[in-house]
C-alpha positions in Angstrom: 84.0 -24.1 0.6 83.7 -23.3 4.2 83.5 -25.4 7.2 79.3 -26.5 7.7 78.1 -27.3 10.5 73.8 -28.2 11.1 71.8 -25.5 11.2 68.9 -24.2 13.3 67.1 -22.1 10.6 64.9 -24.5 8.0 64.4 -22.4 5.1 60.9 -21.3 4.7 60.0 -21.1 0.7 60.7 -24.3 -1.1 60.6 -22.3 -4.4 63.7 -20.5 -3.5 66.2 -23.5 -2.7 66.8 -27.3 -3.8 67.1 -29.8 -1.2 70.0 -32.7 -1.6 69.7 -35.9 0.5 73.3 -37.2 1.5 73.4 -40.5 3.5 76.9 -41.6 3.2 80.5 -39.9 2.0 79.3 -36.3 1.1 78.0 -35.8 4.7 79.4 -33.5 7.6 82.7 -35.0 8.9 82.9 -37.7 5.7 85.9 -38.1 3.6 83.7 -36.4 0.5 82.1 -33.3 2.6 84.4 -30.8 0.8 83.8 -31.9 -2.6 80.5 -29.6 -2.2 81.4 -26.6 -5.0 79.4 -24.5 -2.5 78.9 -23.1 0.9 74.9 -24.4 1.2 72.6 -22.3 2.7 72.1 -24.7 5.9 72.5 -28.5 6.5 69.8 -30.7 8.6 70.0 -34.3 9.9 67.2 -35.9 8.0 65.8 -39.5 6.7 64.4 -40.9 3.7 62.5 -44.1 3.5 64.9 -46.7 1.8 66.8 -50.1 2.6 70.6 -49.0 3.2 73.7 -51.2 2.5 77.3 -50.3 3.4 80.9 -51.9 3.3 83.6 -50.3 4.4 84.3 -47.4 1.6 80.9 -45.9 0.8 77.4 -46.5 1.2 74.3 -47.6 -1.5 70.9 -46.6 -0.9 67.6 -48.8 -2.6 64.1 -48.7 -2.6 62.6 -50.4 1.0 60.5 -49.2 4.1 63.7 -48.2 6.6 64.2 -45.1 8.0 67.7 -44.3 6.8 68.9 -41.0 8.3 71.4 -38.1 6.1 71.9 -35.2 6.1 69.7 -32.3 3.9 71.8 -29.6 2.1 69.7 -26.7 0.9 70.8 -24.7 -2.0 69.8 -21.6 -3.1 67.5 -22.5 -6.8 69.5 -20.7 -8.9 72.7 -23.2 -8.1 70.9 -26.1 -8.8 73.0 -27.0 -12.2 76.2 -26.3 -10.9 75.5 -28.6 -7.0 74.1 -31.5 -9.5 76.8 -31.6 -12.0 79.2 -31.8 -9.6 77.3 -34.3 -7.7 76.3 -36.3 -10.8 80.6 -36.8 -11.5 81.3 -38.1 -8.1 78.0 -40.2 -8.2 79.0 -41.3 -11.5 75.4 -40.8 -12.8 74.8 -39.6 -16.2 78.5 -39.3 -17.2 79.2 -39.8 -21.4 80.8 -43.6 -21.9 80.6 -44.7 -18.1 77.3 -46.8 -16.8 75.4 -45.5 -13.5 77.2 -46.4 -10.4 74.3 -44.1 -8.4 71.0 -43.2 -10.0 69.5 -39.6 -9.5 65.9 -40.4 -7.8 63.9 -37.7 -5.9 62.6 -38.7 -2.2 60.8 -37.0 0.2 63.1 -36.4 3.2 62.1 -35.4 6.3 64.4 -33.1 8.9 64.7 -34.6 12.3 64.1 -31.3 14.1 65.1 -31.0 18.2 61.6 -31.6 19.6 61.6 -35.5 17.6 64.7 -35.6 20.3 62.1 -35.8 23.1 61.1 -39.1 22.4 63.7 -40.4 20.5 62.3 -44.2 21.0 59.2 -43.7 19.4 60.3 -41.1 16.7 57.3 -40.6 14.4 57.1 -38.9 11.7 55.9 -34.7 11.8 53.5 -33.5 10.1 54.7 -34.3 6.3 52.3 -31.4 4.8 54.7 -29.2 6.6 57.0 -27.9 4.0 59.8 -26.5 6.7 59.8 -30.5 8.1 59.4 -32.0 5.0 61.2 -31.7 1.4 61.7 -33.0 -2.0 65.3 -33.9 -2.3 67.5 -35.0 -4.9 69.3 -38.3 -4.1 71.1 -41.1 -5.6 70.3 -44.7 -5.5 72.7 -47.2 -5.8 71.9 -48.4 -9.6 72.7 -52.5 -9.5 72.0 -54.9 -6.5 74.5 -53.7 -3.7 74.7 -57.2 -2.5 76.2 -58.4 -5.9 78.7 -55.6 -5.3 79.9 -56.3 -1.7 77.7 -54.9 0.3 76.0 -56.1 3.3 72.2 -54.6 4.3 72.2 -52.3 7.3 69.8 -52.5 10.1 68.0 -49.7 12.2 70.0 -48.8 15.1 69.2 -46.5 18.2 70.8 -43.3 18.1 70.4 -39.8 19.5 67.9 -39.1 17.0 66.1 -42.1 17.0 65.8 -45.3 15.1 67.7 -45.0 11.9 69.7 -47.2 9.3 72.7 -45.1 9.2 76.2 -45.5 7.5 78.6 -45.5 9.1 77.5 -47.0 11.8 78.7 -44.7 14.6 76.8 -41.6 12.8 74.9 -39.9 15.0 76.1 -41.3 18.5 76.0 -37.8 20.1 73.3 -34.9 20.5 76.4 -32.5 20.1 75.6 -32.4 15.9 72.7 -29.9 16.8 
């Protein structure tokens, strides 16, 4: 795969890609970014509504009412099946003989776009109806209780794109991702 970086262009017809929501590992500049099997069409900071828990190797997202910020990698539709296989074996979700480590959910993420930067203290929410600011995405959440496994539950912190639960923790400390 080649080297990603975030994108400027939001792609405009939902019917023509899939979205994936990454929050940990399989983002830009993380140990699992290159296990992608393909070059996506464009990659946006984003955030889901969840409660996020992290230890030092990887990440678990859960239900909850945080703002946890990721990363949105759009595909082109017709790679759907080969982007969630591969991400369904290094998720360990749906695998013959192994139990879910990660659970395949669908969310609604939204893309933190450069005007939320304005007013990156009160970040609200754009316009969800938008489909260009606002996406189903495939994600995974973590399938047992993270806290029996380890984990400790992150809190929001401040950081150039707002207030966001983020993993790890110095994600996001620069505007120079744009």
């Amino acid at each position: 795969m080649n080297s990603v970086s975030y994108s400027s262009m939001i792609p405009g017809k939902a019917d023509d890609v899939v979205v994936y929501f990454v929050y940990g590992t399989l983002c830009l500049g993380q140990c699992r970014e290159k296990c992608w099997p393909l070059t996506p069409l464009s990659v946006h900071p984003a955030w889901v509504e969840g409660t996020l828990f992290g230890r030092e190797d990887y990440p678990a997202l859960r239900p909850g009412n945080q703002r946890v910020g990721g990363e949105c990698w759009f595909f082109a539709k017709r790679d759907t099946e080969r982007v969630t296989t591969v991400l369904d074996e290094i998720e360990v979700t749906n695998q013959p003989g192994h139990p879910n480590l990660y659970d395949r959910v669908e969310l609604r993420a939204n893309l933190i776009v450069s005007s939320d930067l304005t007013s990156s203290a009160d970040l609200k929410p754009q316009n969800t109806a938008d489909p260009r600011i606002s996406w189903t995405a495939s994600a995974y959440h973590y399938a047992t209780d993270p806290l029996l496994d380890g984990f400790n539950r992150l809190t929001e912190q401040e950081t150039a794109f707002g207030k966001f639960s983020v993993w790890p923790a110095e994600k996001w400390r620069s505007t120079s991702v744009l």
